[in-house]
C-alpha positions as CSV (number, residue, x, y, z in Angstrom):
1,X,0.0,0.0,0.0
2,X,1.5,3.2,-0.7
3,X,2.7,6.0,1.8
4,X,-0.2,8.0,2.6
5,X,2.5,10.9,3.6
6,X,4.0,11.3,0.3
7,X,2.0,14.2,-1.5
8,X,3.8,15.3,-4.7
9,X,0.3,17.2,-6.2
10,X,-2.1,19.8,-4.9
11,X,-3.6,22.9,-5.8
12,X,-4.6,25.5,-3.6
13,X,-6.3,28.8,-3.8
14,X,-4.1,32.0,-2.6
15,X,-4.6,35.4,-2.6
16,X,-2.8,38.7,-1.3
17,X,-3.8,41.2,1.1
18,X,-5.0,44.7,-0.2
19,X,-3.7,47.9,0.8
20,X,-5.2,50.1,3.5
21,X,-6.5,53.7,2.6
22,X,-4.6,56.4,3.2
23,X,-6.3,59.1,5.6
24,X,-8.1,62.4,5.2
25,X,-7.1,64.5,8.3
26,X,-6.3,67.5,9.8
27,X,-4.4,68.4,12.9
28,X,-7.2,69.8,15.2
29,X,-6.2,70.6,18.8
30,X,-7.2,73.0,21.8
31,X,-5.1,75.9,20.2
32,X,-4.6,74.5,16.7
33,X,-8.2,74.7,14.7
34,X,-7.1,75.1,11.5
35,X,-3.8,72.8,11.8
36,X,-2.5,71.4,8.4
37,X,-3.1,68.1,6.7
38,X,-1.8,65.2,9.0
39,X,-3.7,62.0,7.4
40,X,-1.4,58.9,7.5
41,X,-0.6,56.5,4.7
42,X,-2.4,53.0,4.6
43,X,-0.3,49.8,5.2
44,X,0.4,47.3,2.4
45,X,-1.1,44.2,1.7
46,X,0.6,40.7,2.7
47,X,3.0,39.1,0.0
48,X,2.4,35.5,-0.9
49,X,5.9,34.4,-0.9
50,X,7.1,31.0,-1.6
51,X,10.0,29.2,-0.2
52,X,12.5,26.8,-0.7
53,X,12.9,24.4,2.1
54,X,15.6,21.2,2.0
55,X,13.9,20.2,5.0
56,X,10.6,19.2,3.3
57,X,10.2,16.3,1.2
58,X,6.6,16.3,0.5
59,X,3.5,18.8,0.0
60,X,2.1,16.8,3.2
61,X,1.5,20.1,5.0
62,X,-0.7,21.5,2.0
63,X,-2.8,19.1,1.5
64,X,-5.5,20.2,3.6
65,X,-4.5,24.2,3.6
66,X,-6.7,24.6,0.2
67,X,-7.0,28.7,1.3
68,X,-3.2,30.8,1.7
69,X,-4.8,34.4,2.7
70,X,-2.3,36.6,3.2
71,X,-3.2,40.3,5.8
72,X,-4.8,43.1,4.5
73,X,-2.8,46.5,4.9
74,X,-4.6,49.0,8.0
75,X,-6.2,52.4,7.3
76,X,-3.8,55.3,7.7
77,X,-5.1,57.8,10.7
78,X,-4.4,60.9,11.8
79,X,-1.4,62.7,13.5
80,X,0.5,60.6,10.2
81,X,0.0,57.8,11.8
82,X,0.6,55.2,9.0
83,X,-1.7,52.1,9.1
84,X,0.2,48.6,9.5
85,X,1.0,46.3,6.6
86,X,-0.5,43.1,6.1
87,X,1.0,39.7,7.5
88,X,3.0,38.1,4.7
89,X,1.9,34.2,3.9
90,X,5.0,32.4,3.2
91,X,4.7,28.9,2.1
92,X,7.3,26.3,2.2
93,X,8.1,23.7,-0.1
94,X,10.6,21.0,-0.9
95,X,13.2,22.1,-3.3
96,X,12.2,21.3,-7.0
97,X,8.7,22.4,-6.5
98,X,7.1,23.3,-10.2
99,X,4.0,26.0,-9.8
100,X,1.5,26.1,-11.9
101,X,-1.6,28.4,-12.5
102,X,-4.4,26.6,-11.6
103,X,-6.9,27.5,-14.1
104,X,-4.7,27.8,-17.6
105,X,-2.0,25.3,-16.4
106,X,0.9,28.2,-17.2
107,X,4.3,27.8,-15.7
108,X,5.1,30.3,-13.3
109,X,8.2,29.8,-11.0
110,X,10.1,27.0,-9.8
111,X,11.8,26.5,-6.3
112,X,15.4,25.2,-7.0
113,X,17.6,26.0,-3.8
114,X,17.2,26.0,0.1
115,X,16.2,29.5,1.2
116,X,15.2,30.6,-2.6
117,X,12.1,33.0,-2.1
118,X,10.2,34.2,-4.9
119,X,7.1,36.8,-4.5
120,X,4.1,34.9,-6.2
121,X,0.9,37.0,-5.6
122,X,2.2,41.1,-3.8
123,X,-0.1,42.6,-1.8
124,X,-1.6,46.0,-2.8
125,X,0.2,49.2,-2.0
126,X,-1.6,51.6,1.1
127,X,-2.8,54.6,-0.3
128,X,-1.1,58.0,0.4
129,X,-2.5,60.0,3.1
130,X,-3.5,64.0,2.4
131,X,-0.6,65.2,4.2
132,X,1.3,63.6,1.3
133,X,-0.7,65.9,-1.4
134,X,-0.1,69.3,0.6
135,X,2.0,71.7,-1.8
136,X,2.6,75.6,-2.1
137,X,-0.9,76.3,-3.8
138,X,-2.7,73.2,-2.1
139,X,-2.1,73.8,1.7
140,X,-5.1,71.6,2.6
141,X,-5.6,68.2,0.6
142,X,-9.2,66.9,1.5
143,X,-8.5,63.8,-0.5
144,X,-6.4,60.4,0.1
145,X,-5.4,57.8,-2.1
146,X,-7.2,54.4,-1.6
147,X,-4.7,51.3,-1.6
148,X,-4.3,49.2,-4.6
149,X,-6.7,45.8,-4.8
150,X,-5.0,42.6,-3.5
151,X,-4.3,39.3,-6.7
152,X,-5.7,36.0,-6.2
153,X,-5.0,33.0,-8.5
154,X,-5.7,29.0,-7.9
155,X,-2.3,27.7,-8.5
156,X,-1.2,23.9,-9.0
157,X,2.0,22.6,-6.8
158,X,3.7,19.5,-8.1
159,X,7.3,18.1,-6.8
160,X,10.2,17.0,-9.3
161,X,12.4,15.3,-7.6
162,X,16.0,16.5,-7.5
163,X,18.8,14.1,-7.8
164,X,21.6,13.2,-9.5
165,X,21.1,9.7,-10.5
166,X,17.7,8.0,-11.3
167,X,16.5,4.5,-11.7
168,X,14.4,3.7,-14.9
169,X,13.2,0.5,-15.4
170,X,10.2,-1.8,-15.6
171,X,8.8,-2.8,-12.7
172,X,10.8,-5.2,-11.0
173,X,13.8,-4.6,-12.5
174,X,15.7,-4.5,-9.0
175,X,15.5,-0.9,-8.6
176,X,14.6,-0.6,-4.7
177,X,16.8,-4.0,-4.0
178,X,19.9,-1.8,-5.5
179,X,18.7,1.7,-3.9
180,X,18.4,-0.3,-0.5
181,X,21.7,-2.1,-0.6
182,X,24.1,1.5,-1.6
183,X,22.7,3.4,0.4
184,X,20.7,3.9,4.1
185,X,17.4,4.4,2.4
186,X,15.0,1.2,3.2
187,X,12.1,1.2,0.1
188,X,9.5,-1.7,0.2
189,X,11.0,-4.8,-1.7
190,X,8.6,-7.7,-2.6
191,X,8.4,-10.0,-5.7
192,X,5.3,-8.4,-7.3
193,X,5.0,-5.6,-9.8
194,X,4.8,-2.1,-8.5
195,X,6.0,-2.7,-5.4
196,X,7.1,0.6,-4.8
197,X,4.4,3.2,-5.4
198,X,6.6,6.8,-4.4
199,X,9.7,7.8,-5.3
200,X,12.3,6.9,-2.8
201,X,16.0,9.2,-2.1
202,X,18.8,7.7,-0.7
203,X,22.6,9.4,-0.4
204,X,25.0,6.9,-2.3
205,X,29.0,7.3,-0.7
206,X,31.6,7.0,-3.0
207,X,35.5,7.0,-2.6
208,X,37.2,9.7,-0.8
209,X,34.1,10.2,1.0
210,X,31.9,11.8,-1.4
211,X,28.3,11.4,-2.3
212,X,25.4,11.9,-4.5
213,X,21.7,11.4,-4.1
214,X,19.8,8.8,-6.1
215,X,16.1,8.3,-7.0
216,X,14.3,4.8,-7.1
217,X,11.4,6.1,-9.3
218,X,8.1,3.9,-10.0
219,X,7.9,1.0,-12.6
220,X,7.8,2.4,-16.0
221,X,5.5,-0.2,-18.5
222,X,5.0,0.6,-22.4
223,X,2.5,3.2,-23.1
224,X,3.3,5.0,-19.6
225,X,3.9,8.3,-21.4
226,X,0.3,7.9,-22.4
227,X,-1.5,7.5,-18.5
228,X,-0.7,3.7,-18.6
229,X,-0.1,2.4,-15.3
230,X,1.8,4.9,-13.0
231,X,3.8,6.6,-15.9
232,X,2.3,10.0,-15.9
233,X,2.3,10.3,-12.1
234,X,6.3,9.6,-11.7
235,X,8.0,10.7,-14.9
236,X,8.2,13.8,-13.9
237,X,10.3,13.0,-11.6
238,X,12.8,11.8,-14.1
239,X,12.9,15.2,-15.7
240,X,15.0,16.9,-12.7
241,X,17.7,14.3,-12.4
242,X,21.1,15.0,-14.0
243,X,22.2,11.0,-14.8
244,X,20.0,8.1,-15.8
245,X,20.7,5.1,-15.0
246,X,18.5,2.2,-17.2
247,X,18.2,-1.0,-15.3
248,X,17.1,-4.6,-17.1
249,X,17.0,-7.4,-15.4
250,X,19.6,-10.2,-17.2
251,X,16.6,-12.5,-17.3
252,X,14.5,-10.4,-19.5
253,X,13.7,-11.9,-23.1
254,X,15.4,-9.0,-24.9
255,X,17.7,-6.4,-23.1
256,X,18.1,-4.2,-25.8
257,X,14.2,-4.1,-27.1
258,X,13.2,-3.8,-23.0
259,X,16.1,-0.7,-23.1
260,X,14.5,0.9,-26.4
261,X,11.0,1.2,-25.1
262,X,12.1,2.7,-21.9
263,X,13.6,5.1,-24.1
264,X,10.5,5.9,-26.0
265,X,8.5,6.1,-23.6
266,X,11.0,9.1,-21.7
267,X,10.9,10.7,-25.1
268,X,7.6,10.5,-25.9
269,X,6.8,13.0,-22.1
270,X,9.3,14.7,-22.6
271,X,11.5,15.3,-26.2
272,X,14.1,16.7,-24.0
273,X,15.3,13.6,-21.9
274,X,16.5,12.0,-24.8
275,X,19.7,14.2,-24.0
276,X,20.3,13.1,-20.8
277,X,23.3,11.3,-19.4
278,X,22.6,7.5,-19.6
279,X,24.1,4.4,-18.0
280,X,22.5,1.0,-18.4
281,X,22.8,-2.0,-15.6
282,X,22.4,-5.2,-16.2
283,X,20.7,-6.5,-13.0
284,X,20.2,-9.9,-11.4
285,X,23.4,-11.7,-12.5
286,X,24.2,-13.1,-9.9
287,X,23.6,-16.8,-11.7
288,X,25.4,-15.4,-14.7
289,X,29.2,-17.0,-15.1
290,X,32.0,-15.0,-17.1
291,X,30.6,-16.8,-20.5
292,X,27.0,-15.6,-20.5
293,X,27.8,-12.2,-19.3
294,X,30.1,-12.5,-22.3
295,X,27.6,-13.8,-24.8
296,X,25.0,-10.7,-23.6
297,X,27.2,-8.1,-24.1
298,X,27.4,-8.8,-27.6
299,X,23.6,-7.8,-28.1
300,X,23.3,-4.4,-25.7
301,X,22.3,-1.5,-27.7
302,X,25.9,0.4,-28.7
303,X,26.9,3.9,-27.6
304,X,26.4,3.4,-23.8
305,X,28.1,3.0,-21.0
306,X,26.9,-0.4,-19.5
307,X,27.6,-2.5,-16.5
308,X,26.3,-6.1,-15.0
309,X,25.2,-5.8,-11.3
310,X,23.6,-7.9,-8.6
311,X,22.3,-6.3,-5.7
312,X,22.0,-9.8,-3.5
313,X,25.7,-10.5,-3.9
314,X,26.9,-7.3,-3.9
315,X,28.7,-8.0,-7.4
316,X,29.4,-4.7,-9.6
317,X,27.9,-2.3,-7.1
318,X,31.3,-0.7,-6.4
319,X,31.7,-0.4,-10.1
320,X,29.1,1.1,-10.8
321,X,29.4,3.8,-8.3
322,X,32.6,4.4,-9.3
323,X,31.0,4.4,-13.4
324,X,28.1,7.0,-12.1
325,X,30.5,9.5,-10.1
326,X,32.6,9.7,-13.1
327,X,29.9,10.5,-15.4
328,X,28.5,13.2,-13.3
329,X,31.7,14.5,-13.3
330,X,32.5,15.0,-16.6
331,X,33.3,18.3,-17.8
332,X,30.5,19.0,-19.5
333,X,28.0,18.4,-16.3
334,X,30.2,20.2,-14.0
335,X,30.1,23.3,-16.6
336,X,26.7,22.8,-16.0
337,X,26.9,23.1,-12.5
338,X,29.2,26.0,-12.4
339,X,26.7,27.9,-14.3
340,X,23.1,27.0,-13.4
341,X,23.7,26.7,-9.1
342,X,27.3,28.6,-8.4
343,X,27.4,31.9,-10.6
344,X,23.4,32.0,-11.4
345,X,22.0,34.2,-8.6
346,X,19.2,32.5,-6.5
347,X,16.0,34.2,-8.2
348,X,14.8,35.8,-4.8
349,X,12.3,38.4,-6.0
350,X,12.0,40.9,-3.1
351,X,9.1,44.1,-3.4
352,X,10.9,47.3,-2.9
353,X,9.2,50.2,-3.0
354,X,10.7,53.4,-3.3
355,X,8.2,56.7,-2.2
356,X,7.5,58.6,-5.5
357,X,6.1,54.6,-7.0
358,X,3.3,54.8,-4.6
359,X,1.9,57.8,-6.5
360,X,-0.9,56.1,-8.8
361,X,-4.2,57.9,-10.3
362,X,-7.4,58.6,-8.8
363,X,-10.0,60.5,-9.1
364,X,-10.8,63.2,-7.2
365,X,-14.3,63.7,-5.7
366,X,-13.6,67.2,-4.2
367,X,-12.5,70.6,-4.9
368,X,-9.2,71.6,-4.2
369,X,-10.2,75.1,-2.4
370,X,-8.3,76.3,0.8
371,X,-9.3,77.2,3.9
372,X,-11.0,80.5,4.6
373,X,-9.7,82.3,7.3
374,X,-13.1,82.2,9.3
375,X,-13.0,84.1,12.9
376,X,-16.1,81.7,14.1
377,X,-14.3,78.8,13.7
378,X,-17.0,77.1,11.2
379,X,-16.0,74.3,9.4
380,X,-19.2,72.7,9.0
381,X,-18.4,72.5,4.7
382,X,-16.1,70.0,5.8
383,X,-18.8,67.3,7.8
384,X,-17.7,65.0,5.3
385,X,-13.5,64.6,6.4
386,X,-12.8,62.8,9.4
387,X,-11.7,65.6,12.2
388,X,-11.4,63.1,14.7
389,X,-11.2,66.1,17.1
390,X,-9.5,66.4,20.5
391,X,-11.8,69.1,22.7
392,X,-11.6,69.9,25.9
């Protein structure tokens, strides 16, 4: 039966917070009734932020959060008192997270690194209080900005796993059996097809006391790329991992056909995983002698790297370790890695905001006219401004 707690899919509705109004008021005190413009600026509207989280490895904690709401921004008030800005709503994911908009199915970001934070719905600027509009021939502002309207979207979450080696292969090709036996990880291994229903990680050491993660993915079957089986589910996964290693079992009727249609299927999801690194293992030899392994090589599809294995008797698994940290570092990938996780910066999208960009249009409702001078202290033309008085 499959984990329950692995969640690699769910779509959620979020929306921002919208910014508070700025104020309309005027400094009125015991010996100040015709004090200037004072009104205070409204507060922003929470960000939706997501964030990159090595921490995580499934969407566990989302599954039932269908609403991220993220604070409304406060009313500015008077004495330029500015109103407070929204709570942010940050959500965490694993790493190699993929959103998606949840009505047209567009790409929008993708959470790579630990800490990465990108701005996915900003909350709406507070409007500018009157005090802000007071100038040389307007020395009393009766109007305030309102803040800007908050975004909302339904937006799809799905996990690619990252890793730099994963396991293709029919279902019980060995796949678990070999993840189990090089590194720590412990995957469900049984005799039966689709035993193993999630993707499993496990941290492979190699000489010299380095490492790299690899990926037991799902049982892929023939016509997978088209919803057979569990193919659409899991080979996504395979998109996000930077060496492939093919496994077919030494007993199968044809290793090279078996290795072809795994092939097709990867490049009938995807076009672009035909160019990935590839190694193919030979699994389950452990009744093979020196002749027979021999006698198979001569059939095994030409230009790739191949090895024979057995995970039970522990034959070729050093090997093949020592094959897979050599290919992932070749020149080529580790050019790769210079360029796409050390020089890249992480694409942390921060909202800035310097003064003059909160100026926006809106109309204005009132005359601009100035106070009169008036020795009765009248300002009953002005019932419609909030005084908020202080009187004795």
């Amino acid at each position: 039966m499959a984990d329950s707690n692995f969640v690699d899919y769910v779509k959620i509705y979020s929306r921002s917070g919208k910014g508070g109004r700025g104020s309309s008021h005027f400094r009125r005190e015991k010996y100040i009734p015709k004090g200037g413009p004072d009104g205070g600026n409204g507060g922003r509207g929470g960000h939706v932020i997501l964030r990159g989280n090595r921490n995580l490895w499934t969407l566990l904690h989302l599954k039932f959060e269908r609403h991220i709401l993220a604070g409304h921004g406060e009313n500015g008030t008077g004495k330029l008192c500015s109103g407070k800005d929204g709570e942010d709503k940050v959500i965490e994911v694993p790493c190699g997270t993929v959103i998606y908009d949840g009505e047209t199915g567009e790409y929008l970001c993708d959470i790579k690194h630990h800490g990465q934070e990108i701005v996915l719905l900003k909350g709406g600027r507070g409007g500018l209080g009157n005090h802000k509009f007071k100038s040389a021939t307007n020395q009393s502002p009766r109007f305030s900005q309102p803040g800007e309207p908050l975004e909302e979207k339904k937006i799809i979450l799905q996990i690619k796993l990252l890793a730099d080696v994963g396991l293709v292969g029919f279902p019980n090709a060995g796949k678990s059996t070999l993840l189990s036996v090089v590194s720590a990880a412990k995957p469900k291994i049984a005799n039966y097809p689709f035993t193993t229903l999630e993707p499993n990680l496990g941290i492979v050491s190699c000489r010299d006391n380095f490492s790299f993660v690899m990926a037991d993915i799902p049982g892929i079957i023939e016509g997978a790329s088209e919803g057979k089986g569990l193919g659409l589910r899991f080979l996504r996964h395979i998109e996000r991992n930077s060496l492939l290693l093919f496994m077919v079992p030494a007993d199968a009727e044809d290793i090279k056909k078996e290795y072809e249609i795994l092939i097709n299927e990867l490049v009938k999801y995807n076009p672009e995983l035909v160019d990935k690194k590839r190694v193919l293992a030979i699994t389950k030899t452990d009744m093979l002698d020196q002749e027979l392994i021999e006698e198979l090589s001569k059939d095994l599809p030409q230009g790739i790297e191949y090895i024979f294995i057995s995970s039970i008797t522990q034959f070729g698994i050093t090997q093949l370790k020592d094959l897979l940290w050599k290919e992932l570092n070749k020149q080529d990938f580790l050019e790769y890695i210079i360029e796409d996780i050390i020089h890249r910066p992480l694409e942390i999208k921060k909202l800035e905001l310097e003064e003059d960009e909160y100026f926006f249009e809106f109309p204005l409702e009132e005359d601009d006219e100035e106070y009169d001078d008036e020795e009765d202290g009248d300002f009953s033309k002005y019932e419609n401004i909030d005084w908020d008085e202080e009187a004795d």
